[in-house]
C-alpha positions as CSV (number, residue, x, y, z in Angstrom):
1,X,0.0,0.0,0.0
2,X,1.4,3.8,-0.7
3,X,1.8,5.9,1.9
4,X,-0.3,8.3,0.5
5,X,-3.2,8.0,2.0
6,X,-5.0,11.2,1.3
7,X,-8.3,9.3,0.9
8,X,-8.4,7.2,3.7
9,X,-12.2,7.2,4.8
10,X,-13.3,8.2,1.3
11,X,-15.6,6.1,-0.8
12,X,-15.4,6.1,-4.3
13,X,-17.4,4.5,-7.0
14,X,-15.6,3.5,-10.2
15,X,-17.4,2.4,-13.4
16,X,-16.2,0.6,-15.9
17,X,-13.7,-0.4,-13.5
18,X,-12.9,-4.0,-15.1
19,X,-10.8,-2.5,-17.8
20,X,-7.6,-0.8,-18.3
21,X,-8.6,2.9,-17.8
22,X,-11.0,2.5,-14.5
23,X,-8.9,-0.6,-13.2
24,X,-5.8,2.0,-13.3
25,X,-8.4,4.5,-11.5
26,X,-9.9,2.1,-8.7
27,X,-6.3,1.2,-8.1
28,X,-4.9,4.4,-7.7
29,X,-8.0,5.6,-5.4
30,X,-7.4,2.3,-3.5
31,X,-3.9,3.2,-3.0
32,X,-4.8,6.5,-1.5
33,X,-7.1,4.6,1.3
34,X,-10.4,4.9,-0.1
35,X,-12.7,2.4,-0.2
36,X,-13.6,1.9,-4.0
37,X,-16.9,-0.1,-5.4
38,X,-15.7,-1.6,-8.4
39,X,-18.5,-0.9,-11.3
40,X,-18.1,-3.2,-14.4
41,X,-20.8,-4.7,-17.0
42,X,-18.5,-8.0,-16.9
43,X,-18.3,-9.8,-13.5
44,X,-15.5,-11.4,-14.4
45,X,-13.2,-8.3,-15.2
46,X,-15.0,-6.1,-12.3
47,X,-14.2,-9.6,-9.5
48,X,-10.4,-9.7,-11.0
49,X,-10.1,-5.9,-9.7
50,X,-11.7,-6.5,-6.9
51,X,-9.5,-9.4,-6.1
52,X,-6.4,-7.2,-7.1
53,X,-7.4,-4.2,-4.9
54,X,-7.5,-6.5,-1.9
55,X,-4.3,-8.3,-2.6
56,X,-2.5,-5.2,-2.4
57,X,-4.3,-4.7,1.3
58,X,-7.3,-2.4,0.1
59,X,-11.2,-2.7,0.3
60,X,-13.4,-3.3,-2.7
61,X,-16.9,-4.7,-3.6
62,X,-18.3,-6.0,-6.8
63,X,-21.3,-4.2,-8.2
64,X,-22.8,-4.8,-11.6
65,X,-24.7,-2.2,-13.7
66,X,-25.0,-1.5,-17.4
67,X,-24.7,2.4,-16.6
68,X,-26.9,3.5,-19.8
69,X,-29.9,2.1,-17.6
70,X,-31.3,5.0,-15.2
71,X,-32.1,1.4,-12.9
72,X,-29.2,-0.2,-12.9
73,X,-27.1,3.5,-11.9
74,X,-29.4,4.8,-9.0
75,X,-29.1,0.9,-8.0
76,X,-25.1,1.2,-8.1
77,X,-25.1,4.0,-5.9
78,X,-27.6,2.4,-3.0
79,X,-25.8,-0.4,-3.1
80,X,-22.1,1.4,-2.4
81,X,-23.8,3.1,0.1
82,X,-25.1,0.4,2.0
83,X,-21.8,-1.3,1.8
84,X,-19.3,0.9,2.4
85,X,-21.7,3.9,4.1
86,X,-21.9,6.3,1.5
87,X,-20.2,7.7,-1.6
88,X,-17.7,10.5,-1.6
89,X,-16.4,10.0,-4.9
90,X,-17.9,9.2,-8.6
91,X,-15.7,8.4,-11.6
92,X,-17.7,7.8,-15.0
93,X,-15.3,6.4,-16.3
94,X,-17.3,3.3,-18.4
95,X,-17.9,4.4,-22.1
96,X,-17.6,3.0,-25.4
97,X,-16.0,3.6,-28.8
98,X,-17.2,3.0,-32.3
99,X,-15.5,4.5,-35.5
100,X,-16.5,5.5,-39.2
101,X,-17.0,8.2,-41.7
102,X,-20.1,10.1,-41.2
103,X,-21.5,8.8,-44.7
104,X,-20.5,5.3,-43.3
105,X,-21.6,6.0,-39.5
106,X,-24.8,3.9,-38.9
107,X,-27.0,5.6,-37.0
108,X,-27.4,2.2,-34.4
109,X,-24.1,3.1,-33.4
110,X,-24.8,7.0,-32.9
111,X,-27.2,6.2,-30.6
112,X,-25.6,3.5,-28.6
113,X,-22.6,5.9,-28.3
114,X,-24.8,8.5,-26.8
115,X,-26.8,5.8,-25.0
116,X,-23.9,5.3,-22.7
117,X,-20.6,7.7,-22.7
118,X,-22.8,11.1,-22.1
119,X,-26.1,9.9,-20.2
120,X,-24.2,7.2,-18.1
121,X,-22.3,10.8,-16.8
122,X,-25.6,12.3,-16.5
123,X,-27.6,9.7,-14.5
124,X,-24.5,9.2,-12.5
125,X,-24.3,12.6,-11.6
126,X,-27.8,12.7,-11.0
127,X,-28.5,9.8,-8.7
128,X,-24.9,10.6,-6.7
129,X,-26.2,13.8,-5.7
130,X,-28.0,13.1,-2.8
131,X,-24.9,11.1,-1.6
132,X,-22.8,13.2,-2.0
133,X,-24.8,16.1,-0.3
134,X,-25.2,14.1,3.0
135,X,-21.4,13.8,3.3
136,X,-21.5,17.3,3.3
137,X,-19.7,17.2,-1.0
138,X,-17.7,15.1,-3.0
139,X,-16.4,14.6,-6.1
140,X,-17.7,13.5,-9.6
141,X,-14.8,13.0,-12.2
142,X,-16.4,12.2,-15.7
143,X,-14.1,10.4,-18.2
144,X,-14.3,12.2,-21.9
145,X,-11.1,12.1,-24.5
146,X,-8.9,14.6,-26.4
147,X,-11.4,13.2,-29.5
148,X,-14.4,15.4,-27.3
149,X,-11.6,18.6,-27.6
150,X,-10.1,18.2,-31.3
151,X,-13.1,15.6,-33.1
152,X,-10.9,14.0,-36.3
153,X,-11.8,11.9,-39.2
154,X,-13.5,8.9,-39.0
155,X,-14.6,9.6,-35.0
156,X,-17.3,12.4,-35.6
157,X,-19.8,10.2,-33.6
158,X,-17.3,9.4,-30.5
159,X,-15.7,12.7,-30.6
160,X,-19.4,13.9,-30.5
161,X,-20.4,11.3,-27.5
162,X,-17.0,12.7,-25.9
163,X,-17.7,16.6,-26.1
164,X,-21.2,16.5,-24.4
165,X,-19.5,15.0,-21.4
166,X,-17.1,17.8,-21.2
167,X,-20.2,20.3,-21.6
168,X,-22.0,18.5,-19.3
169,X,-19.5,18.4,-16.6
170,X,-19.1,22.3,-17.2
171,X,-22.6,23.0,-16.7
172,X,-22.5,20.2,-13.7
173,X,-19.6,22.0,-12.3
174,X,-20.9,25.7,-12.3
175,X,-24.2,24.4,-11.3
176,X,-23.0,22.3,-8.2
177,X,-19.9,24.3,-7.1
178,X,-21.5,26.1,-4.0
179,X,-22.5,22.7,-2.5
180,X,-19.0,21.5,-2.5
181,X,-19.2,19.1,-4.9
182,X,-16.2,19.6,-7.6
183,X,-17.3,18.6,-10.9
184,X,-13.8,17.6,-13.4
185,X,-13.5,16.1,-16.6
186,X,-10.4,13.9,-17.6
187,X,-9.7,13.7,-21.6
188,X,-6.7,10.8,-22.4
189,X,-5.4,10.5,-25.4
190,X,-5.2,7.2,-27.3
191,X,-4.7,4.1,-24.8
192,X,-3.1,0.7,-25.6
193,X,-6.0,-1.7,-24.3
């Protein structure tokens, strides 16, 4: 474990924590001494960072959701906060990617794009509000790109999915900034997974 434990007591929620991104997220959080609940789609890749988190000495639980269902998301966050009790700490990190021309774009995959990388932040941010108010704030960290910043051929419909997260976390920011609740947006470049 570091010794930097700058989160120790926190709780943080991390979706699409069973790949490479989020796994490299919950880990780091972990490190720090939070508590982190481990959000994947795929038990089997959200149960393998779970098991890594605790073999390094930190606590994590399992939960499934498929974040582009409002159910599933506002059921992620109850059950963090029953297990760990609360939430001090929401990454959106879970997303997906799809490429193509816009003549060659199908319009299936526009909408399963938006279905999940912009309104997974919004119902995230949404249902962690009342969390994060009765812990007095918080913070809500939504993963975009440097596609949502610069767009580039062949990735009009992710760069798209990708800028209305950072729009959304502007608005979330300005809108939620009195109640202590910090409102960031992350934007990697291209990542080897």
């Amino acid at each position: 474990m570091s010794q930097d434990r700058k989160l120790a007591g926190k709780i943080a929620l991390v979706t699409g924590a069973g790949g490479e991104i989020g796994g490299a997220v919950a880990d780091r959080l972990s490190q720090a001494g939070a508590s982190v609940a481990v959000v994947d789609l795929h038990e089997e890749h959200g149960r393998a960072a779970v098991a890594r988190i605790e073999a390094a000495g930190g606590r994590a639980t399992y939960v499934r959701a498929d974040v582009s269902k409002a159910e599933d998301v506002a059921a992620m966050l109850a059950q963090t906060a029953e297990y760990f009790g609360g939430v001090d700490i929401v990454v959106n990190n879970a997303g997906l990617q799809r490429a193509g021309t816009i003549e060659d774009f199908s319009v299936e995959d526009w909408d399963a794009l938006f279905a999940v990388n912009p309104r997974s932040c919004f119902l995230a941010t949404k249902f962690a509000l009342p969390y994060l108010r009765s812990r007095g704030g918080g913070a809500i960290v939504n993963m975009s790109s440097l596609a949502g910043v610069t767009g580039g051929p062949g990735g009009s419909g992710y760069s798209a999915s990708k800028a209305a997260i950072i729009a959304l976390t502007k608005s979330a920011a300005a809108e939620l900034a009195s109640e202590n609740i910090r409102v960031n947006a992350i934007c990697p470049g291209w990542v080897e997974s």
